[in-house]
SERO-4910 file (N, C-alpha, C, O; in steps of 0.05 Angstrom, whole numbers):
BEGIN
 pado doro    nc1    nc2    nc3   cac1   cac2   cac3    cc1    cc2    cc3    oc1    oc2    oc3
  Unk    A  -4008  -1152     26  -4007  -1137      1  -3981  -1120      1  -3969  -1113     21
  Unk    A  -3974  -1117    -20  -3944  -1102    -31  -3948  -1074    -22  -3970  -1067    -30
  Unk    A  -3934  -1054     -8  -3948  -1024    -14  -3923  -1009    -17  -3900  -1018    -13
  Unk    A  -3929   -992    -22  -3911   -957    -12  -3925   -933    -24  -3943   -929    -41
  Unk    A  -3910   -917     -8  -3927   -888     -7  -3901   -873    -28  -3877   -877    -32
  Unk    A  -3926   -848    -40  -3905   -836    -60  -3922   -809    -67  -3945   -806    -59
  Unk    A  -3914   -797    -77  -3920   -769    -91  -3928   -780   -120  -3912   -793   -133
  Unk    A  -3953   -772   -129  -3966   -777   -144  -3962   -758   -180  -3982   -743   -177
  Unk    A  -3954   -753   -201  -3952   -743   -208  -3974   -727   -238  -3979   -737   -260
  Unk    A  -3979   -708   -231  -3991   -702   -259  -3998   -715   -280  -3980   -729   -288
  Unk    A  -4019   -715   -293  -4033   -729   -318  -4015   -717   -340  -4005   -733   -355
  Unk    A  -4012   -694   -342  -4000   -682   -359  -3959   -690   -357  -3946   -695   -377
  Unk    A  -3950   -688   -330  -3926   -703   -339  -3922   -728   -343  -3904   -738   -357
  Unk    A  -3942   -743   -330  -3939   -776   -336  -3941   -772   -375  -3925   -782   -391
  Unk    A  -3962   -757   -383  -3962   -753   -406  -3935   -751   -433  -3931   -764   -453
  Unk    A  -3922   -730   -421  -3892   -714   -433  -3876   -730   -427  -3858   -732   -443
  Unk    A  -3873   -753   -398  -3857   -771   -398  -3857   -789   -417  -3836   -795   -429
  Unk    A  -3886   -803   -423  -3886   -820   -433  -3876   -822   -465  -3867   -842   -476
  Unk    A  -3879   -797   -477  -3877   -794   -499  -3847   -790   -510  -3838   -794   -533
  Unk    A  -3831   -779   -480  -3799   -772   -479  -3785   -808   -479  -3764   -817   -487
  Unk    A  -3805   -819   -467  -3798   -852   -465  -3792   -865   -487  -3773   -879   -492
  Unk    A  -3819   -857   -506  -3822   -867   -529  -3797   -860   -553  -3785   -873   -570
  Unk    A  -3799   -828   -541  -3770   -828   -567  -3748   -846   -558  -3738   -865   -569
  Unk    A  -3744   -833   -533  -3717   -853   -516  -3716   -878   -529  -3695   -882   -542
  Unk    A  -3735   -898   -531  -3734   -914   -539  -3722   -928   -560  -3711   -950   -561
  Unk    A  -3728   -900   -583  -3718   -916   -617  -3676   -910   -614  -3661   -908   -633
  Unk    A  -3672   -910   -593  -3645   -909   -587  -3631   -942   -587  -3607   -949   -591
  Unk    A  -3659   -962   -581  -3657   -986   -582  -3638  -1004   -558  -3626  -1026   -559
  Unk    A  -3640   -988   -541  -3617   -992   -519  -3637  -1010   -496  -3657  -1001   -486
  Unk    A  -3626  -1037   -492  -3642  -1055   -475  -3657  -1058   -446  -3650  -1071   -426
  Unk    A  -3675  -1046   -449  -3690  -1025   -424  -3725  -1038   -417  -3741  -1041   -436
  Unk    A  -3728  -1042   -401  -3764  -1040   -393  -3771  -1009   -388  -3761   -998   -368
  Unk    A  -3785   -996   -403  -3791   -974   -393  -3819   -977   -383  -3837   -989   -394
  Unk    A  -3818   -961   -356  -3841   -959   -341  -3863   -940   -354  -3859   -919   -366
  Unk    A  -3894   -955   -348  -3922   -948   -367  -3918   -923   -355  -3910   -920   -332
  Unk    A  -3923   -903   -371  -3927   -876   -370  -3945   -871   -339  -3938   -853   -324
  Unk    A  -3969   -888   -332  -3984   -882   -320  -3987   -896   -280  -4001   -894   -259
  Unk    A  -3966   -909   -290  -3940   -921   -263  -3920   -904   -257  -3902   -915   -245
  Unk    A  -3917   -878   -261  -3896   -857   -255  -3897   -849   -238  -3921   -846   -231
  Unk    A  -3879   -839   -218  -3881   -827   -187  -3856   -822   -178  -3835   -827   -190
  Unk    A  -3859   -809   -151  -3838   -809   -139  -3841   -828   -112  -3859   -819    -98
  Unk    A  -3831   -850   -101  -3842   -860    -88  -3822   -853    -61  -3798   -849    -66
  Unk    A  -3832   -850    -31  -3819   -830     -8  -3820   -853      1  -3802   -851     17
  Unk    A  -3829   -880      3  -3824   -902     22  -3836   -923     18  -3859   -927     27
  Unk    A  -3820   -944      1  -3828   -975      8  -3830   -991     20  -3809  -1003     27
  Unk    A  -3856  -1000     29  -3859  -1012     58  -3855  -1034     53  -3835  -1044     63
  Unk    A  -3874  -1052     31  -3877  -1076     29  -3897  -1095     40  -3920  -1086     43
  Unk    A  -3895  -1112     45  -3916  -1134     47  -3924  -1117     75  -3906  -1106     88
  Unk    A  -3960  -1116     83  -3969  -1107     99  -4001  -1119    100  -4017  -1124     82
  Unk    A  -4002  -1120    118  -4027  -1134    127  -4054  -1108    125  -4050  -1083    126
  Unk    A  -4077  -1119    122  -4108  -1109    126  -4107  -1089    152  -4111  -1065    154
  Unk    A  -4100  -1106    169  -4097  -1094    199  -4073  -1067    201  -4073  -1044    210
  Unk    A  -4058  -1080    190  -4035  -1057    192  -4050  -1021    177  -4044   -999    186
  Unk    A  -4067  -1024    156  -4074  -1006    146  -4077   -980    160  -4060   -962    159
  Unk    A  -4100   -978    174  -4104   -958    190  -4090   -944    206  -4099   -922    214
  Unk    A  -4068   -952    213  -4040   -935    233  -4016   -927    207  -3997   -911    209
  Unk    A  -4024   -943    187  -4005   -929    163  -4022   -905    160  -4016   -882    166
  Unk    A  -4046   -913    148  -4064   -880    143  -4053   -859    166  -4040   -838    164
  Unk    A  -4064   -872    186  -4064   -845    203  -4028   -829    211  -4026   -813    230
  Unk    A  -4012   -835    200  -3984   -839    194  -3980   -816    172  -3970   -794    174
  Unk    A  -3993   -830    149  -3999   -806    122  -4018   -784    131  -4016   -763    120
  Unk    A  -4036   -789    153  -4061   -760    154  -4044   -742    169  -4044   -719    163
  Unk    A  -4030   -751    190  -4008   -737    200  -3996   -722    192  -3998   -698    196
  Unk    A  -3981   -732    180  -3955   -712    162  -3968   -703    142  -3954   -685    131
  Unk    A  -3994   -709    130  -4002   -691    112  -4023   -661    117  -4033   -645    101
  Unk    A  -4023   -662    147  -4030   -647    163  -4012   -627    177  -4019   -607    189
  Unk    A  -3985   -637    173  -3961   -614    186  -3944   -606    159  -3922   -595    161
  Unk    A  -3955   -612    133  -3933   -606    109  -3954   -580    100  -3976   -578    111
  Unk    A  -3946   -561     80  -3955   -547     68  -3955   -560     31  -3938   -575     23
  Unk    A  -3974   -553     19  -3966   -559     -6  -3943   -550    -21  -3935   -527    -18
  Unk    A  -3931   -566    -38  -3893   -550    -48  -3895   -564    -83  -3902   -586    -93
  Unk    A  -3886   -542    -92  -3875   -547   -119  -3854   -561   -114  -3839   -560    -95
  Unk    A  -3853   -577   -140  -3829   -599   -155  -3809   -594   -188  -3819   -601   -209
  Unk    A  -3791   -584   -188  -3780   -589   -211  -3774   -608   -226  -3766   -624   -209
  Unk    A  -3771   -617   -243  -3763   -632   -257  -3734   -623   -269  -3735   -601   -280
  Unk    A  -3701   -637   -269  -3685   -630   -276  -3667   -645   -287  -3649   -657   -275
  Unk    A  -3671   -646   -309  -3651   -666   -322  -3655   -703   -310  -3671   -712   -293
  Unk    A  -3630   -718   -329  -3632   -748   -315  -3601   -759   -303  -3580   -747   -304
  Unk    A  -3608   -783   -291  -3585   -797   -276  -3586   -830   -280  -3597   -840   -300
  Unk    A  -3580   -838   -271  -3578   -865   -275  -3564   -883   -243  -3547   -872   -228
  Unk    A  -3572   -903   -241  -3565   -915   -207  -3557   -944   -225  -3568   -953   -245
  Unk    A  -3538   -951   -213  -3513   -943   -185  -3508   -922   -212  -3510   -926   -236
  Unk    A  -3500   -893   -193  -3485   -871   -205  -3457   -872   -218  -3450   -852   -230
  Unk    A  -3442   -893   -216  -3417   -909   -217  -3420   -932   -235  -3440   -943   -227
  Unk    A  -3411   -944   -255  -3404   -975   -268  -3430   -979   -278  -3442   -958   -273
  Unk    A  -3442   -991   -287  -3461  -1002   -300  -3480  -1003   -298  -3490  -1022   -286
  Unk    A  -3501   -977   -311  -3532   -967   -299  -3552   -991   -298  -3554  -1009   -314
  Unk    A  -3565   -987   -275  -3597  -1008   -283  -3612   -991   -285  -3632  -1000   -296
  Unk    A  -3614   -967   -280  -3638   -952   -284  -3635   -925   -278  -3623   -914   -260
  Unk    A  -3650   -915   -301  -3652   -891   -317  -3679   -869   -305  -3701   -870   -315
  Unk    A  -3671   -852   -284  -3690   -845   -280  -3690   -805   -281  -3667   -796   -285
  Unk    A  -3710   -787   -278  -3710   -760   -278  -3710   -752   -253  -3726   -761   -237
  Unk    A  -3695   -737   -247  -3681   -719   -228  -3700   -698   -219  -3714   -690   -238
  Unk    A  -3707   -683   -193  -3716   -669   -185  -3701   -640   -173  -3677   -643   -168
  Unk    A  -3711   -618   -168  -3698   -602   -157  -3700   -598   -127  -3687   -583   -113
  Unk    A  -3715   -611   -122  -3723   -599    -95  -3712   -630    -68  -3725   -641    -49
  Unk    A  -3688   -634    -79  -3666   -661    -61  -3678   -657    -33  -3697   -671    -27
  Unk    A  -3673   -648    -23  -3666   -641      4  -3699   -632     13  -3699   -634     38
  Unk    A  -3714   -627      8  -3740   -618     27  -3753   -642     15  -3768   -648     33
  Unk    A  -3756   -659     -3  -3766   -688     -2  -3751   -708      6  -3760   -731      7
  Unk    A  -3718   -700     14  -3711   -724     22  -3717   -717     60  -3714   -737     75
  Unk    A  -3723   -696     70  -3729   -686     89  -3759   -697    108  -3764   -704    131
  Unk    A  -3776   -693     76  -3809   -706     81  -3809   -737     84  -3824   -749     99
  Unk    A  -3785   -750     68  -3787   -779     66  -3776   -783    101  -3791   -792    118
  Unk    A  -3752   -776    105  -3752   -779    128  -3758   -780    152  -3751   -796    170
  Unk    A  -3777   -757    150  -3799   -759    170  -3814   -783    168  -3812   -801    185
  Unk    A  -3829   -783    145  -3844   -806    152  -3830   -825    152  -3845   -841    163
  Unk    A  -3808   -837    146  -3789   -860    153  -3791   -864    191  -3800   -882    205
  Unk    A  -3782   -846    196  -3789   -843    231  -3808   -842    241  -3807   -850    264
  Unk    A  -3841   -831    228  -3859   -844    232  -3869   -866    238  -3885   -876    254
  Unk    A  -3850   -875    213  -3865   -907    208  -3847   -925    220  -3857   -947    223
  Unk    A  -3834   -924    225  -3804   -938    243  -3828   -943    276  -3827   -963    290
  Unk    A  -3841   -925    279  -3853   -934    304  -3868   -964    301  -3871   -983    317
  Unk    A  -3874   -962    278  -3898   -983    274  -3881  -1006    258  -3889  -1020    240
  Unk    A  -3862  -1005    267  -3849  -1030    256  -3835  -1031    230  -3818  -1047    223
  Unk    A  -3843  -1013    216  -3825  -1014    185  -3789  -1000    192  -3780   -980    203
  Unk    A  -3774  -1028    174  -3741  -1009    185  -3736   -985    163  -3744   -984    140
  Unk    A  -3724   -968    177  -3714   -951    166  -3686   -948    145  -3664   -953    155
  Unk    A  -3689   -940    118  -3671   -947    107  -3655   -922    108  -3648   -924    132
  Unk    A  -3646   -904    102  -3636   -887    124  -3624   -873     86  -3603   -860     81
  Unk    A  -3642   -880     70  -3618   -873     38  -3639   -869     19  -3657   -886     14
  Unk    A  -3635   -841      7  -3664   -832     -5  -3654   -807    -30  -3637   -789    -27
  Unk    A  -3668   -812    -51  -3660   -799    -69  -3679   -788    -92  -3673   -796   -114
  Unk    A  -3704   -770    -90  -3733   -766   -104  -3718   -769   -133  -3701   -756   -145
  Unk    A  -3736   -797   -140  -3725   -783   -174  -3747   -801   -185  -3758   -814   -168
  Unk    A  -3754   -803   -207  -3778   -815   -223  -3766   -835   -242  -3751   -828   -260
  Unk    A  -3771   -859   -237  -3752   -885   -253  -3764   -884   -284  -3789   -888   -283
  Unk    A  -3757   -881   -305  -3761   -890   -332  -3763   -912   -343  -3781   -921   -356
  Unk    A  -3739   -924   -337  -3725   -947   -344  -3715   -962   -329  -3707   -953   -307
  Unk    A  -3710   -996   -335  -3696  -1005   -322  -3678  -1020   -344  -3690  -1033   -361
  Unk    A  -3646  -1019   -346  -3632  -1024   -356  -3632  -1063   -353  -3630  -1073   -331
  Unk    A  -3635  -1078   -379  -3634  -1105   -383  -3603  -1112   -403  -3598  -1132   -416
  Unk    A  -3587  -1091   -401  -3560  -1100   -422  -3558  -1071   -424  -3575  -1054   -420
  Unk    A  -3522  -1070   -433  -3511  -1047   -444  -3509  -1037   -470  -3499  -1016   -479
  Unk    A  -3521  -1056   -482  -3521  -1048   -510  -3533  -1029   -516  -3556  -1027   -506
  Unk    A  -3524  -1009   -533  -3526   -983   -551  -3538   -960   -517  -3558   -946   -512
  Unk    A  -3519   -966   -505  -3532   -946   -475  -3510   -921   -493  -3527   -903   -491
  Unk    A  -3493   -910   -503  -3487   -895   -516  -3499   -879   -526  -3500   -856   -518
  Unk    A  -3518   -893   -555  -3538   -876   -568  -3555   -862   -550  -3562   -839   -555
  Unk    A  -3565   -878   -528  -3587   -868   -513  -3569   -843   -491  -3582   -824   -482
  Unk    A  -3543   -845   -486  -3534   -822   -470  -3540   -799   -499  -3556   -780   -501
  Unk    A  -3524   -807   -514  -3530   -780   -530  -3550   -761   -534  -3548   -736   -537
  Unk    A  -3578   -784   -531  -3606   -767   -535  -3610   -757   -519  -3621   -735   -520
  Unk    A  -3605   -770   -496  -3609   -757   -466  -3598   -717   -466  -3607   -694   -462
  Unk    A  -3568   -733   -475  -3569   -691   -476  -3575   -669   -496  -3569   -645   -496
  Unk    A  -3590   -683   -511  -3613   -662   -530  -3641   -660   -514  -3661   -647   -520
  Unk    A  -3636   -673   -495  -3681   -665   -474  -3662   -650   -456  -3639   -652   -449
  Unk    A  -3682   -634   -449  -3694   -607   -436  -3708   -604   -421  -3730   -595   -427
  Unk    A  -3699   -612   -381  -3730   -621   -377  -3730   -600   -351  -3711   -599   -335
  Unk    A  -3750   -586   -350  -3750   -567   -324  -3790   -565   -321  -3801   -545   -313
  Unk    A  -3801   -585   -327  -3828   -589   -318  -3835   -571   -293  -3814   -575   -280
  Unk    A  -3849   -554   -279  -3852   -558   -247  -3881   -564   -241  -3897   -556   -258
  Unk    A  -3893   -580   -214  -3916   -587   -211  -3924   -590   -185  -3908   -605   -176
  Unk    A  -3942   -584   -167  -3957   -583   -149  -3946   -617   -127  -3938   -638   -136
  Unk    A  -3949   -611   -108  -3942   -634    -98  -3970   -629    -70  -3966   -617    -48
  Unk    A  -3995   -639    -77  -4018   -633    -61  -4030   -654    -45  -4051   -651    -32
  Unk    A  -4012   -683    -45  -4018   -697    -21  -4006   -724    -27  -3994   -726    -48
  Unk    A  -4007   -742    -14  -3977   -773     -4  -4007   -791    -16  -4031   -787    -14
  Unk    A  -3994   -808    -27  -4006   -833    -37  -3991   -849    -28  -3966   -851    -27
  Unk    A  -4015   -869    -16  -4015   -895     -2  -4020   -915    -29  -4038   -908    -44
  Unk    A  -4005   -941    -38  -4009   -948    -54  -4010   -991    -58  -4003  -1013    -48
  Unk    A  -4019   -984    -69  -4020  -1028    -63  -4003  -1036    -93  -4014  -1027   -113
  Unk    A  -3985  -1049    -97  -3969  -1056   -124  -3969  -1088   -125  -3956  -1103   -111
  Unk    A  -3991  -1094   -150  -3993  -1120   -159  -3976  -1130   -174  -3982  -1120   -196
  Unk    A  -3956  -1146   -177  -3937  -1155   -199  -3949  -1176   -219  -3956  -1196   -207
  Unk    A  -3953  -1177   -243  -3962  -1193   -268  -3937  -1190   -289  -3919  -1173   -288
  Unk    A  -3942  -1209   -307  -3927  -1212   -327  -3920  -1184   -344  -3899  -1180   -357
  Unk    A  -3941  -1167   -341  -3938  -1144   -369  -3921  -1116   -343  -3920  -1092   -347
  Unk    A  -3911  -1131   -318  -3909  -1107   -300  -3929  -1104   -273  -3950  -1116   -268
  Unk    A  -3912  -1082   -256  -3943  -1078   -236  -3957  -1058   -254  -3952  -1046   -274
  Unk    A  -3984  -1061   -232  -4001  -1039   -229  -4002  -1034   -201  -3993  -1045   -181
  Unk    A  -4020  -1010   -204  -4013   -994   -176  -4041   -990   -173  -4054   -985   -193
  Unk    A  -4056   -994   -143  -4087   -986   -139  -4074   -970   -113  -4055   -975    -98
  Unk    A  -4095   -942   -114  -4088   -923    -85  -4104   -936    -75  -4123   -949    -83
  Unk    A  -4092   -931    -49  -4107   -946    -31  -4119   -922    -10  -4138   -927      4
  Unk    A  -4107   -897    -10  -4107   -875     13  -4099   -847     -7  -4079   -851    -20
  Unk    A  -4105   -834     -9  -4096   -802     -9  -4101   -783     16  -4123   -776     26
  Unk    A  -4077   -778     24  -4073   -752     48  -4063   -731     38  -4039   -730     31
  Unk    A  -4084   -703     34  -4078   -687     24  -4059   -662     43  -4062   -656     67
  Unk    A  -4046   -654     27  -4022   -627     50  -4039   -605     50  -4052   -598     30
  Unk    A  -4040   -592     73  -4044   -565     80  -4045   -545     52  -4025   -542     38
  Unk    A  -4065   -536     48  -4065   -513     29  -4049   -486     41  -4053   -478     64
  Unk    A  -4030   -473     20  -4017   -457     32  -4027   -429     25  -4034   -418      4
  Unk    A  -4025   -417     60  -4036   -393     53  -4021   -358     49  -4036   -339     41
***
């Protein structure tokens, strides 16, 4: 089965995204935008993984979700990858770089024991879009700098996740939630 683990996001922002998608949209600029309810931040794509393998990934996530405290997330503005020449994808920016690219890490070295390689290149941001042509990506920069986005939201435990690919897109089934340390 397909997996990766990710930070799970609010009902209420998957919500505000989706609707920020929707305007984005009438910009008409040639894009798959991701279902409102497929949103995340994802800390590590494993990929194809076996039944057996499961249980040492869990206990991997109960781990580190046992030495993290719970942490707020901002939401800050957008970017686009490759950062350079010709975007594929359009995604929202976080504030908090560095203590999730910190968490991903860890568990990157976690999981590096158990055989997954380590990609060593990490950047929290929440994908929107994926760019299919450059056409009218102009209009859509423009709209971009009329939103306003400084959301912030709870970040209360790592999702383990299984990603089915079909024609209309994946879907995502959890497979695990490891919740973080309540902070006192």
């Amino acid at each position: 089965m397909r997996t990766f683990i990710a930070v799970e996001l609010p009902g209420t922002l998957k919500k505000q995204l989706g609707t920020l998608a929707a305007s984005l949209s009438t910009s008409q600029v040639e894009a798959k935008w991701v279902d409102p309810a497929n949103l995340h931040i994802t800390l590590k794509f494993l990929g194809e993984v076996t039944e057996e393998e499961l249980p040492a990934i869990i206990s991997v996530l109960e781990k580190l979700g046992q030495s993290h405290n719970r942490f707020t997330v901002k939401t800050a503005g957008f970017g686009c990858f490759p950062p350079r020449g010709k975007p594929r994808v359009l995604f929202v920016e976080t504030v908090q770089q560095r203590f999730l690219q910190a968490l991903a890490a860890e568990l990157e070295e976690r999981l590096a024991d158990l055989g997954f390689a380590k990609e060593g290149r990490f950047k929290a941001h929440i994908t929107l879009a994926r760019f299919k042509g450059a056409h009218n990506l102009p209009r859509l920069k423009q709209q971009l700098e009329t939103v306003e986005l400084n959301e912030v939201f709870t970040v209360a435990a790592l999702t383990l996740y299984k990603s089915t690919l079909n024609s209309r897109g994946p879907s995502y089934q959890v497979l695990h939630v490891a919740k973080l340390k309540a902070a006192r």
